[in-house]
PQR file with spaces between the fields and no chain letter, atoms N, CA, C, O and H, PARSE charges and radii, in Angstrom:
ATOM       1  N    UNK     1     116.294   70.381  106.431 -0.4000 1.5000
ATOM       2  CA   UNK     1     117.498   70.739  107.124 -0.0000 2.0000
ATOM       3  C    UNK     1     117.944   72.149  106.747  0.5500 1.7000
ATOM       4  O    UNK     1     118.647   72.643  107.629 -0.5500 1.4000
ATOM       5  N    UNK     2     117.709   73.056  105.535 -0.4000 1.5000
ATOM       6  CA   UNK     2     117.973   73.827  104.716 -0.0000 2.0000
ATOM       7  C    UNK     2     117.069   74.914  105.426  0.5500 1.7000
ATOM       8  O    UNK     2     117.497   76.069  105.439 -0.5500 1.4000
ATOM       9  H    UNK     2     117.137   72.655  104.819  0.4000 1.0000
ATOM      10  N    UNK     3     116.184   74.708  105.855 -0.4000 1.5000
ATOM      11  CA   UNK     3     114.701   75.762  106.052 -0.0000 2.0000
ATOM      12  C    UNK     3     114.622   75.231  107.772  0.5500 1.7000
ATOM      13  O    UNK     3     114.922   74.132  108.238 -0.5500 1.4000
ATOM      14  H    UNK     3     115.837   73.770  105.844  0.4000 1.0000
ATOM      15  N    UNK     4     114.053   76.579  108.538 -0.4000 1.5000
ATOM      16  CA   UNK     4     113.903   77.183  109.797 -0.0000 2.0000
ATOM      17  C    UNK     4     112.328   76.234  109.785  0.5500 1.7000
ATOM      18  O    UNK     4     111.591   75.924  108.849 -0.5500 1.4000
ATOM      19  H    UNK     4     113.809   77.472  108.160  0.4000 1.0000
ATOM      20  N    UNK     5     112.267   76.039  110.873 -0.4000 1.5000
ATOM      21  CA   UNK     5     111.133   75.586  111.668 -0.0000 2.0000
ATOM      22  C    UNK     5     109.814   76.728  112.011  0.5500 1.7000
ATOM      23  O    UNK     5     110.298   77.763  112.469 -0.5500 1.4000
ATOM      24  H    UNK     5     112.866   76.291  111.633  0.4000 1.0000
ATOM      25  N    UNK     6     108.809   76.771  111.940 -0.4000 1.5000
ATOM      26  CA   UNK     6     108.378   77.597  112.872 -0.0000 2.0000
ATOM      27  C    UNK     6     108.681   78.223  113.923  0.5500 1.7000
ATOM      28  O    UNK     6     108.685   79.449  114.023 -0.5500 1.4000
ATOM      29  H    UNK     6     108.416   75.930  111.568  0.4000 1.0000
ATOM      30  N    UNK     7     109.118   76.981  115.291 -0.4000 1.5000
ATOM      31  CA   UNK     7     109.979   77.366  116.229 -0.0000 2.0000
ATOM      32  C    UNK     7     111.099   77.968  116.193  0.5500 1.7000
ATOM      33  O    UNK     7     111.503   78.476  117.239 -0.5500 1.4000
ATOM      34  H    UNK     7     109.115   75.985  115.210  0.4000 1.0000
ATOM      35  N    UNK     8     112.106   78.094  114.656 -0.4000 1.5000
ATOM      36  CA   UNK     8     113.376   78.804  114.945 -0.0000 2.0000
ATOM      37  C    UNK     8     112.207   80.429  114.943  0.5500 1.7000
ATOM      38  O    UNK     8     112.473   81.315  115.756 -0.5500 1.4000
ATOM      39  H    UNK     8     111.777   77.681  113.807  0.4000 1.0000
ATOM      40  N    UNK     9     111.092   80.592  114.043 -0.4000 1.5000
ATOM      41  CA   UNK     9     111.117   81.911  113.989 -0.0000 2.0000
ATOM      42  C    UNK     9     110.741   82.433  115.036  0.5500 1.7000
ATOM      43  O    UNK     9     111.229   83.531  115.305 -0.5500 1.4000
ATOM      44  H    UNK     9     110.877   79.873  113.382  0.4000 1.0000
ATOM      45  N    UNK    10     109.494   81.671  116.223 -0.4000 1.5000
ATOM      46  CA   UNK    10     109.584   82.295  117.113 -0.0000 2.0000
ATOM      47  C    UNK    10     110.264   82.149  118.335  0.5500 1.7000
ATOM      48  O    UNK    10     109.570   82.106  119.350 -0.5500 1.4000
ATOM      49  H    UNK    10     109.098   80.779  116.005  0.4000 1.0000
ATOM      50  N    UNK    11     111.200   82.084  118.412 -0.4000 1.5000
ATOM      51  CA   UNK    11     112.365   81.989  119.197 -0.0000 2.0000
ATOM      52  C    UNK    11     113.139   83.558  118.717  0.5500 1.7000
ATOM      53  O    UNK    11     113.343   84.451  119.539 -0.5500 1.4000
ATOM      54  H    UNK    11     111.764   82.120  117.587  0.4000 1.0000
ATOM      55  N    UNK    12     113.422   83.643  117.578 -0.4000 1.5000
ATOM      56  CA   UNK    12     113.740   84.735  116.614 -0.0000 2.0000
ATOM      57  C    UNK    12     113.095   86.020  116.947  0.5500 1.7000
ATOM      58  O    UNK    12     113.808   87.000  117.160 -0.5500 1.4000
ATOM      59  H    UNK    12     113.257   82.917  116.910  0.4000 1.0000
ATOM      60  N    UNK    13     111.584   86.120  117.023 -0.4000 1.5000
ATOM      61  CA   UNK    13     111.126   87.290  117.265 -0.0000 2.0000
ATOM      62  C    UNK    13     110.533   87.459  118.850  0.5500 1.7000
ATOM      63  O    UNK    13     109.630   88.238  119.154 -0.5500 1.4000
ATOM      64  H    UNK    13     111.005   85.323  116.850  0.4000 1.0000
ATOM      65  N    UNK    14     111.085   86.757  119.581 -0.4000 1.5000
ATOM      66  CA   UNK    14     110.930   86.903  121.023 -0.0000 2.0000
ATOM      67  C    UNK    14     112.100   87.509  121.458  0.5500 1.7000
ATOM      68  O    UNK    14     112.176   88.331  122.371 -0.5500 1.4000
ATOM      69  H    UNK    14     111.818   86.124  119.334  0.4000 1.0000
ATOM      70  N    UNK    15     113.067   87.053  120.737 -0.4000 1.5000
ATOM      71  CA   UNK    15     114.397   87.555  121.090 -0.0000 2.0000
ATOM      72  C    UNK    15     114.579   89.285  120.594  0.5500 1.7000
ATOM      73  O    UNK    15     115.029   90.168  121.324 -0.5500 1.4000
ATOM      74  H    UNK    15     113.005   86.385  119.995  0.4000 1.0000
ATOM      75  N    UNK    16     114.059   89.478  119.054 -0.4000 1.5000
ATOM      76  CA   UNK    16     113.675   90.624  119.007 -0.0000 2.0000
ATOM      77  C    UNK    16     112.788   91.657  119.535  0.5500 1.7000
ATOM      78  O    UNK    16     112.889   92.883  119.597 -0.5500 1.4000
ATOM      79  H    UNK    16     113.694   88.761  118.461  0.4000 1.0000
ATOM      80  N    UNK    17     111.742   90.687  119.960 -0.4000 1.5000
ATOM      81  CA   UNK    17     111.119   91.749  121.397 -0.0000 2.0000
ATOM      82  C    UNK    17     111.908   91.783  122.679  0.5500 1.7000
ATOM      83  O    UNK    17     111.794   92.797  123.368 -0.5500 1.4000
ATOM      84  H    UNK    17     111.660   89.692  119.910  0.4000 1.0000
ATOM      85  N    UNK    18     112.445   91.115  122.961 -0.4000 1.5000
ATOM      86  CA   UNK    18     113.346   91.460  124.244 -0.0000 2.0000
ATOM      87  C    UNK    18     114.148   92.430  123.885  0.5500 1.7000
ATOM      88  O    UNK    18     114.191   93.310  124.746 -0.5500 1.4000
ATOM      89  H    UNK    18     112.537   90.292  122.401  0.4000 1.0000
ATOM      90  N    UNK    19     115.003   92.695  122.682 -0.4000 1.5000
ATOM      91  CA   UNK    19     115.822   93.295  122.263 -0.0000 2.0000
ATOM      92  C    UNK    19     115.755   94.808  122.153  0.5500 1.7000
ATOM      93  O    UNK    19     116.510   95.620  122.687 -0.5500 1.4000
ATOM      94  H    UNK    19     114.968   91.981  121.983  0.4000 1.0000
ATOM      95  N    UNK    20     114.611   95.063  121.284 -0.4000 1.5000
ATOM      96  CA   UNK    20     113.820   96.010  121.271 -0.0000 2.0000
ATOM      97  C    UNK    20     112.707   96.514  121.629  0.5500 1.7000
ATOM      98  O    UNK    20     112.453   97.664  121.271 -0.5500 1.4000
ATOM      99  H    UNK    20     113.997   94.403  120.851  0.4000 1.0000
ATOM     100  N    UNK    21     111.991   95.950  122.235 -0.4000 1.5000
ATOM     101  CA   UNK    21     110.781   96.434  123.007 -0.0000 2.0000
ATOM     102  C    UNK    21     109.578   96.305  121.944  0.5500 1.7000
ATOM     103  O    UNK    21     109.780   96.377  120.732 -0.5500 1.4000
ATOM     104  H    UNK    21     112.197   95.016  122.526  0.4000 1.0000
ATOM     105  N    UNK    22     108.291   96.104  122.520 -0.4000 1.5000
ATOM     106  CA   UNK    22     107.670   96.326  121.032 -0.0000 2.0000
ATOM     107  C    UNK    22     107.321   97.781  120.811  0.5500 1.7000
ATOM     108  O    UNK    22     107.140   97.753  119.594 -0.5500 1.4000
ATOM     109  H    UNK    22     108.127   96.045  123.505  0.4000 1.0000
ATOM     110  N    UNK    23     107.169   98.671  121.071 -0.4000 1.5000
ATOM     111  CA   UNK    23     107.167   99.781  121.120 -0.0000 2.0000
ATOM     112  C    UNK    23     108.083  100.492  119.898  0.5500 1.7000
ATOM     113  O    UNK    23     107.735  101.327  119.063 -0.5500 1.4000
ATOM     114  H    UNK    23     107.317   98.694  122.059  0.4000 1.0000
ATOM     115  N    UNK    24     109.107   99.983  120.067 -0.4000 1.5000
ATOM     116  CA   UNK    24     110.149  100.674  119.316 -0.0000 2.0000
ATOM     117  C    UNK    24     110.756  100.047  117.837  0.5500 1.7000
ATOM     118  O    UNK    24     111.652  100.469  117.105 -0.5500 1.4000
ATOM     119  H    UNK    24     109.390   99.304  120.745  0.4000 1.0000
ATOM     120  N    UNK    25     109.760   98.714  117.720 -0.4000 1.5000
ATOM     121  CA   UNK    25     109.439   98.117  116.431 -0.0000 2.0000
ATOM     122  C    UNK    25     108.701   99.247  115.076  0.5500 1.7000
ATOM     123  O    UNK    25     109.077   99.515  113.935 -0.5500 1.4000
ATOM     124  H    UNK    25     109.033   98.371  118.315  0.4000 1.0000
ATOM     125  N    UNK    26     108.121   99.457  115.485 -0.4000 1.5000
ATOM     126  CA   UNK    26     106.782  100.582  114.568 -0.0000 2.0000
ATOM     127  C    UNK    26     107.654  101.763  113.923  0.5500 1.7000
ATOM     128  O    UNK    26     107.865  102.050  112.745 -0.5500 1.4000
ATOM     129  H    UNK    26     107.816   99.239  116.412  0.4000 1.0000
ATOM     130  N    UNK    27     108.241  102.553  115.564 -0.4000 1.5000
ATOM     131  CA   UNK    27     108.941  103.517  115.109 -0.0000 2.0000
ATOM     132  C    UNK    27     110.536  103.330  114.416  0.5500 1.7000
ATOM     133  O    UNK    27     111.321  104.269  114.283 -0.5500 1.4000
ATOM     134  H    UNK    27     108.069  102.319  116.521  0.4000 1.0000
ATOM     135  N    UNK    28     110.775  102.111  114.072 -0.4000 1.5000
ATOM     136  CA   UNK    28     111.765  101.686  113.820 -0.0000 2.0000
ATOM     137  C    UNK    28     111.350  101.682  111.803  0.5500 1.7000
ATOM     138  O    UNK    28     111.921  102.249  110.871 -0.5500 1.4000
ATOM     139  H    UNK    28     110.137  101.348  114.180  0.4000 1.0000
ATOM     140  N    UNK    29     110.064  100.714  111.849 -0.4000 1.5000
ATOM     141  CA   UNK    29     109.610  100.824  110.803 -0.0000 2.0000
ATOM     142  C    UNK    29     109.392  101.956  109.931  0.5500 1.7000
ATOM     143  O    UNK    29     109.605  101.999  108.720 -0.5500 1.4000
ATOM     144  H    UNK    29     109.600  100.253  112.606  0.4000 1.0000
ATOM     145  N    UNK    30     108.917  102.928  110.732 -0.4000 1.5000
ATOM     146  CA   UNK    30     107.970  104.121  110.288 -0.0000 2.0000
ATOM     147  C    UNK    30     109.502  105.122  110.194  0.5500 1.7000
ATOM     148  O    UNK    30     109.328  106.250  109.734 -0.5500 1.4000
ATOM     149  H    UNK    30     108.744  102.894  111.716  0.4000 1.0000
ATOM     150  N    UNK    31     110.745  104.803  110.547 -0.4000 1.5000
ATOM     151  CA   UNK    31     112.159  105.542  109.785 -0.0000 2.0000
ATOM     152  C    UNK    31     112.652  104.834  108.398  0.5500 1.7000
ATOM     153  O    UNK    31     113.120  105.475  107.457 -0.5500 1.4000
ATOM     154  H    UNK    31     110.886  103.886  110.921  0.4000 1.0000
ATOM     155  N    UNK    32     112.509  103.671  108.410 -0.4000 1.5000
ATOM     156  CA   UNK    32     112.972  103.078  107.268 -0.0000 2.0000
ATOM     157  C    UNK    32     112.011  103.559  106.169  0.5500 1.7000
ATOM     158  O    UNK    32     112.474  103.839  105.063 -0.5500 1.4000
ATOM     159  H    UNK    32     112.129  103.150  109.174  0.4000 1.0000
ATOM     160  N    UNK    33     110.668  103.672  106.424 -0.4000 1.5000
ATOM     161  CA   UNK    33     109.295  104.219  105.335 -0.0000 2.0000
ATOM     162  C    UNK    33     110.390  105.430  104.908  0.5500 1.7000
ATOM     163  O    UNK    33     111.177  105.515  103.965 -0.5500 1.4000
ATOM     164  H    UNK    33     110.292  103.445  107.323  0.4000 1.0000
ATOM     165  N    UNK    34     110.079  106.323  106.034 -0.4000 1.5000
ATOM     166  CA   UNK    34     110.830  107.473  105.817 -0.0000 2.0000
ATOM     167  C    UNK    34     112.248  107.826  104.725  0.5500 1.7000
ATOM     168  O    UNK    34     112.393  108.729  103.901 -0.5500 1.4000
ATOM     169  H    UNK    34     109.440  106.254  106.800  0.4000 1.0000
ATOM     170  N    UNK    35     112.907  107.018  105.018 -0.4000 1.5000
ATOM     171  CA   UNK    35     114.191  107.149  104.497 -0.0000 2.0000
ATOM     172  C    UNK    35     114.222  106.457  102.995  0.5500 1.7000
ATOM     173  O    UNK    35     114.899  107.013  102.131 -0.5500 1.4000
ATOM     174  H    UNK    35     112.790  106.284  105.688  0.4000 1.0000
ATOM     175  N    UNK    36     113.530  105.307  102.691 -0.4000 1.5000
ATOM     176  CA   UNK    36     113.080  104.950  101.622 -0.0000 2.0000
ATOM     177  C    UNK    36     112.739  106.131  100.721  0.5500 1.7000
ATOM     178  O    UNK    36     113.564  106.512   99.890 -0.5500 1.4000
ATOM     179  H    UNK    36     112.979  104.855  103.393  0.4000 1.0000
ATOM     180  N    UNK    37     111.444  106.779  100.867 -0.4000 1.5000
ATOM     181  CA   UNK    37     110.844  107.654  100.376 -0.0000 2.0000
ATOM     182  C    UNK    37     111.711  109.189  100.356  0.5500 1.7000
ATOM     183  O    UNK    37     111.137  110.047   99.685 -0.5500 1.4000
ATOM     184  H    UNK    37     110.775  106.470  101.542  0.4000 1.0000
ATOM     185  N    UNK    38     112.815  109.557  100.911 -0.4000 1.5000
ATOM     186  CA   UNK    38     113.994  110.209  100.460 -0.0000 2.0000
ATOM     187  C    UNK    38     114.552  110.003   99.486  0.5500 1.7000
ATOM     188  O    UNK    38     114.631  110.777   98.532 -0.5500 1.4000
ATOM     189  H    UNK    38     113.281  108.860  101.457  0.4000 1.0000
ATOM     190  N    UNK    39     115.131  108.688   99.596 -0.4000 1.5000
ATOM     191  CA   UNK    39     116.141  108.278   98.599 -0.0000 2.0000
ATOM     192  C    UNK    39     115.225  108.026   97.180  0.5500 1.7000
ATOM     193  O    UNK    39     115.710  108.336   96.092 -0.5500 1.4000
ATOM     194  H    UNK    39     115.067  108.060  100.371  0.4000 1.0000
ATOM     195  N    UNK    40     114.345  107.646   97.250 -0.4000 1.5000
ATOM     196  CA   UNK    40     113.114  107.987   95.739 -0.0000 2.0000
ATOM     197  C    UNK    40     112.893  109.589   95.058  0.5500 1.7000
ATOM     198  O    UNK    40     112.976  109.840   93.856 -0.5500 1.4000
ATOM     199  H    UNK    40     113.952  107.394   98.134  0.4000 1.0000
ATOM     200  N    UNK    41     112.617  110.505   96.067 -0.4000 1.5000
ATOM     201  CA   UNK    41     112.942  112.068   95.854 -0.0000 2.0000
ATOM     202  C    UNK    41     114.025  111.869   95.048  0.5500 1.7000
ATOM     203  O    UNK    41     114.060  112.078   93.836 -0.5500 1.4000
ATOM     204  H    UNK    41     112.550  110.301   97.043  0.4000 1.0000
ATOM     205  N    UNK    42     115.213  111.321   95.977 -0.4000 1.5000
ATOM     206  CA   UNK    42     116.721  112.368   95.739 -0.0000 2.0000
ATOM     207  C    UNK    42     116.686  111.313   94.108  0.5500 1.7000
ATOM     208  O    UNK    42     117.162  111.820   93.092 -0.5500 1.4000
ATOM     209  H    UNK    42     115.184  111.151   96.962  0.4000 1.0000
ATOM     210  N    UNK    43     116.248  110.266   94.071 -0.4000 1.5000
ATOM     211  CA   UNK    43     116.397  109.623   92.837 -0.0000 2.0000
ATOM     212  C    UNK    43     115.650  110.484   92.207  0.5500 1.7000
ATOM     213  O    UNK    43     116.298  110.666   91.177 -0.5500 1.4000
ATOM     214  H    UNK    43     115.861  109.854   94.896  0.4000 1.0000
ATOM     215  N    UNK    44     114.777  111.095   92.143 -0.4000 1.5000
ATOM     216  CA   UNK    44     113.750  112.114   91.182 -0.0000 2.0000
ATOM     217  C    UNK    44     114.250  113.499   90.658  0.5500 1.7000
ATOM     218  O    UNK    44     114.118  113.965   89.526 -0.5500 1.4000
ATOM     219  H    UNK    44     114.250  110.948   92.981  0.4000 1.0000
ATOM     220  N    UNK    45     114.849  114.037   91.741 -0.4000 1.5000
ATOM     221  CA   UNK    45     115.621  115.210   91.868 -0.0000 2.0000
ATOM     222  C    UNK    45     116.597  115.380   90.911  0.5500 1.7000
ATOM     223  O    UNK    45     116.525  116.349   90.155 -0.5500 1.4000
ATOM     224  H    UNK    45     114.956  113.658   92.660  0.4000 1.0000
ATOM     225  N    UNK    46     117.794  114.328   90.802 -0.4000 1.5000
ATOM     226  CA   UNK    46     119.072  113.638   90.617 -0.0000 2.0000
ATOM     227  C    UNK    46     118.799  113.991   89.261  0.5500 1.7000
ATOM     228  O    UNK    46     119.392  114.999   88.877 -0.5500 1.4000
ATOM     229  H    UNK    46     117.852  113.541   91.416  0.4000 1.0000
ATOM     230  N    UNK    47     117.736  113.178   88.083 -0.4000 1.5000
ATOM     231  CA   UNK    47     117.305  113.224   87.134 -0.0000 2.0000
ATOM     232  C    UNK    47     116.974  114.242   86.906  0.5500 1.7000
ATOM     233  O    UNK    47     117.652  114.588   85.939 -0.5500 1.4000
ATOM     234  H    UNK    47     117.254  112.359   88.395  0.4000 1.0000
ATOM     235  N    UNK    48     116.013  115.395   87.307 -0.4000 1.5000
ATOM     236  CA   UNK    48     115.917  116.528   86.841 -0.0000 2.0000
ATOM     237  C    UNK    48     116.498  117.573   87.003  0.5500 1.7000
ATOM     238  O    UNK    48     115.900  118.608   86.712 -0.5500 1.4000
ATOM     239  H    UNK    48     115.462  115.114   88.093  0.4000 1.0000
ATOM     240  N    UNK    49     118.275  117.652   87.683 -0.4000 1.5000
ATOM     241  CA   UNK    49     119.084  118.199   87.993 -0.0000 2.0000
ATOM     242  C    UNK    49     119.977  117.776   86.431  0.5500 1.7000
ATOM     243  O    UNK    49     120.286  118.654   85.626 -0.5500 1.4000
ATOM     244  H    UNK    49     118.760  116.810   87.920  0.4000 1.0000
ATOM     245  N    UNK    50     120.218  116.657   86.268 -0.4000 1.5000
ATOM     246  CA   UNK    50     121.004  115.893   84.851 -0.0000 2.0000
ATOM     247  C    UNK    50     119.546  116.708   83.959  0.5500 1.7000
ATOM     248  O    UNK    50     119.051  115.582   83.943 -0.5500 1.4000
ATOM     249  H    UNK    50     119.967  115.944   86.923  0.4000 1.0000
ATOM     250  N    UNK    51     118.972  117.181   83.577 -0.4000 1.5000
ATOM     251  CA   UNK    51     118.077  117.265   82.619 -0.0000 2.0000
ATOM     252  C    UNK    51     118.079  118.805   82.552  0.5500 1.7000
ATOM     253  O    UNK    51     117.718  119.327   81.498 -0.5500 1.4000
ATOM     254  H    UNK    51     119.374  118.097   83.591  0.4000 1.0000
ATOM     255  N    UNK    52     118.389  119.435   83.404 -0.4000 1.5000
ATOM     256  CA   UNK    52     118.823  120.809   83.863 -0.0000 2.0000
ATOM     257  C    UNK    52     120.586  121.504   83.470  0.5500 1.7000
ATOM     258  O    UNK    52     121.093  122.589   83.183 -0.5500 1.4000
ATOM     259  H    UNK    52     118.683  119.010   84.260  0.4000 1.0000
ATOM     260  N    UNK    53     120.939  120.319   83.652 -0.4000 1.5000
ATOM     261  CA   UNK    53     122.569  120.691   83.674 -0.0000 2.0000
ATOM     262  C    UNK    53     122.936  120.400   82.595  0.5500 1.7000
ATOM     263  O    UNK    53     123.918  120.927   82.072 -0.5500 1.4000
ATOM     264  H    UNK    53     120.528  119.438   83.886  0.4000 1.0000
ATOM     265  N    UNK    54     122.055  119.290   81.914 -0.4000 1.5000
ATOM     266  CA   UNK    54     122.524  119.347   80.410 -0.0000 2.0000
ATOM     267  C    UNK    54     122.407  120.358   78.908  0.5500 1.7000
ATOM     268  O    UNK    54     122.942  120.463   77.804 -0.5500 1.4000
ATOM     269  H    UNK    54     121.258  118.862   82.340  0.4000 1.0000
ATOM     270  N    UNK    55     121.217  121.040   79.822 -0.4000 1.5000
ATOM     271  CA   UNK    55     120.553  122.310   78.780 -0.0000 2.0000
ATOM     272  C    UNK    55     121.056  123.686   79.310  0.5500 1.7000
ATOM     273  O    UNK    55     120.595  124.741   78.874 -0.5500 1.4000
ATOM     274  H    UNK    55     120.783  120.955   80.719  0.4000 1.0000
ATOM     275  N    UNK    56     121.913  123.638   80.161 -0.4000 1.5000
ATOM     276  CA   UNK    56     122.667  125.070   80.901 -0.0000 2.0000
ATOM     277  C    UNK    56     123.938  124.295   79.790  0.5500 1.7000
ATOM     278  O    UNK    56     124.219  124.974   78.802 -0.5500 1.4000
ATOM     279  H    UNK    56     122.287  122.781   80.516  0.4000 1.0000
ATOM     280  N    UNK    57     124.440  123.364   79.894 -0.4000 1.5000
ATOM     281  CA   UNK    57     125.622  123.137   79.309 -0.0000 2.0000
ATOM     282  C    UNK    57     125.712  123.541   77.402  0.5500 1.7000
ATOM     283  O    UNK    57     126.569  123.835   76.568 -0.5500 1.4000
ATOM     284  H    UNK    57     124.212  122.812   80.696  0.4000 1.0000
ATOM     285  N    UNK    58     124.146  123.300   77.482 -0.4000 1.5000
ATOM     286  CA   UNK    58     123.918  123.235   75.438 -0.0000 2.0000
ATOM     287  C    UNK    58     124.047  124.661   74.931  0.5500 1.7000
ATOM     288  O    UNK    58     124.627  125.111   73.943 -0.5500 1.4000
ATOM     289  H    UNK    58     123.450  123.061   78.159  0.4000 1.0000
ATOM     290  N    UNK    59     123.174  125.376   76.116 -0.4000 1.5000
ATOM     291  CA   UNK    59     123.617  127.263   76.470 -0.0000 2.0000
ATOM     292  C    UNK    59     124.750  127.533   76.583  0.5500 1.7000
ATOM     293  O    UNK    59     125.386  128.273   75.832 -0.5500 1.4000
ATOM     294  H    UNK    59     122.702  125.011   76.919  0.4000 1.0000
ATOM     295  N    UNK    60     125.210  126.879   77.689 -0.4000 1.5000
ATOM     296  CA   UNK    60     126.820  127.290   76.882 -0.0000 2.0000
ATOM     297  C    UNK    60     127.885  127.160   76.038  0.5500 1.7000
ATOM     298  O    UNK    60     128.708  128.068   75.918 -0.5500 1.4000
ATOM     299  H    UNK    60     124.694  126.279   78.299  0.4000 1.0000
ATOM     300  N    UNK    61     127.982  125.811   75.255 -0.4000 1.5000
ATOM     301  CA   UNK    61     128.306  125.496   74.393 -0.0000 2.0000
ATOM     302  C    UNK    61     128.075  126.770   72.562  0.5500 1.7000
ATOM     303  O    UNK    61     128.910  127.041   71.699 -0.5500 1.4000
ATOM     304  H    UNK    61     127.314  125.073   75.353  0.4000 1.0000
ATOM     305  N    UNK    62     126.859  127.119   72.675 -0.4000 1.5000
ATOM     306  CA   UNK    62     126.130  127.138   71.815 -0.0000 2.0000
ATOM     307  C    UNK    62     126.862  129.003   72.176  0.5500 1.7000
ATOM     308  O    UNK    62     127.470  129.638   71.314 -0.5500 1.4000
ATOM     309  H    UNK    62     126.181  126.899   73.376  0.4000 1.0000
ATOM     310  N    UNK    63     126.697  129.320   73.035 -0.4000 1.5000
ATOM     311  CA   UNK    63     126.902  130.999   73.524 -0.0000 2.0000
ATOM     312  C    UNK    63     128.886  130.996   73.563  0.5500 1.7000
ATOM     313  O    UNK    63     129.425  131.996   74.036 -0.5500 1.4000
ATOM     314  H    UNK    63     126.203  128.805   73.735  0.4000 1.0000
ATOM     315  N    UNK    64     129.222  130.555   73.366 -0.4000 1.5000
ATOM     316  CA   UNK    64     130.608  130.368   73.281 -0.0000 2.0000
ATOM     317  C    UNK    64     131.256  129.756   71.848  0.5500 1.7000
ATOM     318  O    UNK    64     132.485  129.759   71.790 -0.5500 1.4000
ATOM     319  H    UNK    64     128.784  129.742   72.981  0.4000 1.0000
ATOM     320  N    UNK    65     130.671  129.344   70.938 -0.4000 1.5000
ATOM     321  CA   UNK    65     130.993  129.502   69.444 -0.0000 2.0000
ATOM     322  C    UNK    65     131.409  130.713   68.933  0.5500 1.7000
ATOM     323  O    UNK    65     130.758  131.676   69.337 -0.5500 1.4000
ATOM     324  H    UNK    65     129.672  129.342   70.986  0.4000 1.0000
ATOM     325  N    UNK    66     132.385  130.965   68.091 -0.4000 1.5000
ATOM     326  CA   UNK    66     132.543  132.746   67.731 -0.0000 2.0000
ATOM     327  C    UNK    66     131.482  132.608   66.423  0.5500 1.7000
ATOM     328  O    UNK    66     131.088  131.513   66.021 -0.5500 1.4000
ATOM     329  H    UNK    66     132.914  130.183   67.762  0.4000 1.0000
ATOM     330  N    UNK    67     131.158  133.660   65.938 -0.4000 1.5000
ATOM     331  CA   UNK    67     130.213  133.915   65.053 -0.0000 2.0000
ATOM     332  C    UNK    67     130.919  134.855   64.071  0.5500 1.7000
ATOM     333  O    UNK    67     130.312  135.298   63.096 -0.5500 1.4000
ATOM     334  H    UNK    67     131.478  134.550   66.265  0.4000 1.0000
């Protein structure tokens, strides 16, 4: 009672081909790839921006002591 039938799923993805065409499944896919693989960059980036900003900060810390 908890769990879909076979039949609910394809009922499910007929309705999603009507919906969307199949055509426009792939390229639907092939944006989400896309955008995934951004947000992994900007996660990569992010980190070596913090790894950057922390050693401009130690420079200045360190250049702003009086002597």
């Amino acid at each position: 009672m908890g769990s879909f039938s076979i039949w609910h799923w394809v009922i499910i993805l007929a309705v999603v081909l009507l919906l969307f065409g199949a055509g426009k499944i792939p390229r639907l896919m092939g944006d989400v790839a896309k955008g995934i693989n951004a947000f992994k960059k900007g996660l990569k980036d992010d980190s070596g921006d913090e790894t950057a900003a922390k050693s401009i900060d130690a420079t200045k810390e360190k250049d702003a002591t009086p002597t």
